[in-house]
PAZAPA-538138 format. One record per residue (C-alpha): x, y, z; chain; residue in one letter. Coordinates in pm, whole numbers. Layout:
<recs>
[[X Y Z] A A]
...
</recs>
This chain:
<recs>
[[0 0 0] A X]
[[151 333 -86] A X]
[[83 558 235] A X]
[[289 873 120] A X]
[[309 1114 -135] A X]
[[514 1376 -260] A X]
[[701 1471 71] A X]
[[918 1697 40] A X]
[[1100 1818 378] A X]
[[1474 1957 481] A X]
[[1633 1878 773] A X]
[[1958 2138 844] A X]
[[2227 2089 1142] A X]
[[2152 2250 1446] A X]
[[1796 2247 1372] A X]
[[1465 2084 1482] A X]
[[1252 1967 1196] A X]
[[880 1867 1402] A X]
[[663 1648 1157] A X]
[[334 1637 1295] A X]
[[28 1467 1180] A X]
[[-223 1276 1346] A X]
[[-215 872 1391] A X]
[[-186 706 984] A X]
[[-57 1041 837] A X]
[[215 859 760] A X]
[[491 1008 946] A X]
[[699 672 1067] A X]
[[662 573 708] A X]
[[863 854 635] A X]
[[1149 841 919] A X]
[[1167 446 778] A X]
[[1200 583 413] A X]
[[1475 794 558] A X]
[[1646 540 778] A X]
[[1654 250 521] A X]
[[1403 34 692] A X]
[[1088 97 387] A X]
[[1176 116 53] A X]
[[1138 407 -149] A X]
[[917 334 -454] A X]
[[956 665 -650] A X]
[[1150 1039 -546] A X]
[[1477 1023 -370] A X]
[[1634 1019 19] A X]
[[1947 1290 25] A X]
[[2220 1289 295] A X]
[[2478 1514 318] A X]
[[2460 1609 -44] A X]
[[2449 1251 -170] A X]
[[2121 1038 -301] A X]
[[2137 742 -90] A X]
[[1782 597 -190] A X]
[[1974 228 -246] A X]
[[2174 271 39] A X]
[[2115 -13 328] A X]
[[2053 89 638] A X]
[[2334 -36 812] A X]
[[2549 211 579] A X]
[[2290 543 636] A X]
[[2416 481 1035] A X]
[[2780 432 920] A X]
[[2751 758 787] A X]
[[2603 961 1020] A X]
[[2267 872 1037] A X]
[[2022 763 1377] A X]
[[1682 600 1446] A X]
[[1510 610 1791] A X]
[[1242 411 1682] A X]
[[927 441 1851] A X]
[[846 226 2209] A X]
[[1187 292 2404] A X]
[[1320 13 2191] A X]
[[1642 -95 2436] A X]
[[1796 -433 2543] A X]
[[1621 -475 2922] A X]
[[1814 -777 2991] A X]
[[2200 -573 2924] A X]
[[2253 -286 3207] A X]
[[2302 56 3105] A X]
[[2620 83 3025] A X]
[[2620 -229 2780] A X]
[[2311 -84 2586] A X]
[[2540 259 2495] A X]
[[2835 81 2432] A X]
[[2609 -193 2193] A X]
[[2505 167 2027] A X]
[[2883 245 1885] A X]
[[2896 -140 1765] A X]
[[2882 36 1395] A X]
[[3222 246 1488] A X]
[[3416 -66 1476] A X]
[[3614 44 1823] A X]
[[3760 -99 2129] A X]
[[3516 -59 2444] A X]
[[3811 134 2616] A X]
[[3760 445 2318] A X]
[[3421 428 2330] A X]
[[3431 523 2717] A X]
[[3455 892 2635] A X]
[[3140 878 2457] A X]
[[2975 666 2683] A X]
[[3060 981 2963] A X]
[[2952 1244 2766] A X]
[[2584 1031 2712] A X]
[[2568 1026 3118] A X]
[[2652 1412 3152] A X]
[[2342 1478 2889] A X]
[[2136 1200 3117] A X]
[[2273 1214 3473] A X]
[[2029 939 3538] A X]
[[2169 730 3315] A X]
[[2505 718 3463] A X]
[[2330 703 3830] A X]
[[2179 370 3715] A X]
[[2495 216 3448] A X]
[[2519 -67 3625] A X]
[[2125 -146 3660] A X]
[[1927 -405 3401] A X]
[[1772 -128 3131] A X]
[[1480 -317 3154] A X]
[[1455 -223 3563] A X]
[[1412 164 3466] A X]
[[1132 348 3449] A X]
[[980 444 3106] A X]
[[1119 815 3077] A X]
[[1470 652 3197] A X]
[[1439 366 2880] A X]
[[1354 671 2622] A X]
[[1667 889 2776] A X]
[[1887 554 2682] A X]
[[1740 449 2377] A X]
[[1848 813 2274] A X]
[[2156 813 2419] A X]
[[2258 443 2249] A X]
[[2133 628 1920] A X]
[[2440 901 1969] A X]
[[2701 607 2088] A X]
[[2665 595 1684] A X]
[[2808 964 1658] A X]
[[2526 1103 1432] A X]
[[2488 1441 1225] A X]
[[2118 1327 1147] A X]
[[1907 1224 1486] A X]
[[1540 1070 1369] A X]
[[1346 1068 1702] A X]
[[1029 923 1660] A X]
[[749 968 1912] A X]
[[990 1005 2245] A X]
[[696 1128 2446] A X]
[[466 848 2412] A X]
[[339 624 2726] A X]
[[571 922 2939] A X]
[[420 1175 3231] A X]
[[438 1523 3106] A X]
[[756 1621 3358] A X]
[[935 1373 3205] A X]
[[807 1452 2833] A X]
[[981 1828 2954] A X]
[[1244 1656 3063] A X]
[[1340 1476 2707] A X]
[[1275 1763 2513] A X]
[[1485 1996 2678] A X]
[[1780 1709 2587] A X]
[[1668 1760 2257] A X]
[[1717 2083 2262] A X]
[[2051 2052 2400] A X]
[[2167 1842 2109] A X]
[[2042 2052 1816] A X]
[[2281 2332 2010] A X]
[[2552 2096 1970] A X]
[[2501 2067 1576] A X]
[[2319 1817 1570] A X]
[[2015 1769 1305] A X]
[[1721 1629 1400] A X]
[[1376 1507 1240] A X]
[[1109 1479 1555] A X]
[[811 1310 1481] A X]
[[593 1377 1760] A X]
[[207 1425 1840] A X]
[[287 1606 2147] A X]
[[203 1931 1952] A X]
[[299 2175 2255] A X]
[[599 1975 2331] A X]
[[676 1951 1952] A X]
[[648 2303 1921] A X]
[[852 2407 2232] A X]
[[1213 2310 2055] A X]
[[1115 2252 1689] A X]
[[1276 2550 1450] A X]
[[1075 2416 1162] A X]
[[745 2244 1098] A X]
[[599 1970 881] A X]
[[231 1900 924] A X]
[[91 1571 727] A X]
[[-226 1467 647] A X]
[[-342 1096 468] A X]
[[34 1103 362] A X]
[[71 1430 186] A X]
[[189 1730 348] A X]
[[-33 2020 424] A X]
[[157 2265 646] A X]
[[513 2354 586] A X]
[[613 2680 795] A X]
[[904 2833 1033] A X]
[[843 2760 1371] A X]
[[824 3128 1503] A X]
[[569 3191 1179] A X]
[[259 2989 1383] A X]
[[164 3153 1676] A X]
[[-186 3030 1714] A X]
[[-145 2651 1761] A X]
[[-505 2634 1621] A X]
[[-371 2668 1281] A X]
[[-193 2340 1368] A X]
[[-495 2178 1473] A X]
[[-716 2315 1145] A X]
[[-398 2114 938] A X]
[[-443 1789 1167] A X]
[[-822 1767 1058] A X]
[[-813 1898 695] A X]
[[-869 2239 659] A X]
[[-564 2433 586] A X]
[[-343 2339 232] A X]
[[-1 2431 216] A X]
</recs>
C-alpha cells in the first residue's frame, strides 16, 4: 500500500525539523524511508549532499545517520552501560575508546550514569527513552530521527526529554522529531511539517505559527499548504 506522497522536507544541522500529523498520516513511514528500513518506490532520500535511496541501512548509520524508533526500543536484559556501548557497535572500536562517549551520554542524562550498572529493563519508562536516545548518539550522528519520544511518558518527564533535545540541536546536531505532542513539539522545533493521509499540508518556520489552532485546522483537513 503506498501511504505517502510527494514529501518533500529539509532537515539542516543545528535544527529541529517537528513532523506532525495525526495517527496514519504517515509520518513513521517517512522516518523508515529515511532510515533505510521501507523502501522508497519513487522520489529520492538525500544525505549530506548525496542520493542514498539504495543505500542499506546499516550504511545510512555508518555515515552519520540515527533511528530512535518508537516504544523505548532498548535491550532490558543488558545494564546501562552495555546498551550505549552496543550503540557504537557500527564504529568498529575498542570498548576502552568508546568510554569517552559513553561519559559524555551520562553528563546529557545524569540518570543514566546514576543507574549504568542497573538491568535497562529495571528503569522506568522516561529513563528507557533517555537511553534508547543516548545508544542512538554512541553511533556519533549528524542526522538524529526521534520518533514519538513522548509516548506512554508523564508530562515532567516529556519536559524533561525535550529539553535534551534541545541541547543536542545546540551541539550541531540535526534532528527530524516526529511527535504528536504538539505543545511539546512546538517548544524546541525551528521548523514544521504538518501531514495529512500522507501528503503534506503545512510547511512553515516555527516562530511563523503563533496560534497553535492553525496546527490543529492542518491535523483535521482544513488548511493546504
Amino acid at each position: 500500500m503506498r501511504v505517502v506522497w510527494g514529501v518533500d522536507l529539509d532537515v539542516r544541522p543545528g535544527q529541529v525539523t517537528a513532523l506532525l500529523g495525526r495517527n496514519g498520516a504517515g509520518k513513521t513511514s517517512i522516518l523508515r524511508a529515511i532510515s533505510g528500513l521501507n523502501k522508497v518506490a519513487a522520489g529520492s532520500v538525500e544525505f549530506d549532499g548525496s542520493d542514498i535511496s539504495t543505500m542499506p541501512a546499516h550504511r545510512r548509520v555508518r555515515s552519520g545517520m540515527a533511528y530512535v524508533q518508537e516504544g523505548k526500543r532498548v535491550f532490558h536484559r543488558q545494564t546501562v552501560e552495555q546498551n550505549l556501548l552496543l550503540g557504537g557497535y557500527t564504529r568498529r572500536m575498542r570498548r576502552s575508546a568508546l568510554r569517552g562517549d559513553v561519559e559524555r551520554i551520562y553528563d546529557l542524562f545524569p540518570i543514566l550514569g546514576d543507574k549504568r550498572g542497573l538491568l535497562a529493563g529495571s528503569m522506568s519508562g522516561g529513563q528507557q527513552q533517555m537511553l534508547a536516545i543516548g545508544q542512538a548518539l554512541m553511533s556519533n550522528p549528524t542526522l538524529l530521527l526521534l520518533d514519538e519520544p513522548s509516548g506512554g511518558l508523564a508530562p515532567v518527564v516529556v519536559g524533561e526529554v525535550m529539553e535534551r533535545v534541545r541541547a543536542l540541536k545546540e551541539t550541531g546536531l540535526a534532528v527530524l522529531l516526529v511527535e504528536q505532542a504538539v505543545e511539546a513539539a512546538m517548544s524546541v522545533a525551528d521548523h514544521v511539517v504538518v501531514l495529512d493521509i500522507g501528503k503534506v499540508v503545512m510547511d512553515s518556520p516555527a516562530d511563523a505559527i503563533d496560534d497553535l489552532a492553525v496546527l490543529r485546522d492542518a491535523y483535521f483537513g482544513r488548511t493546504a499548504s
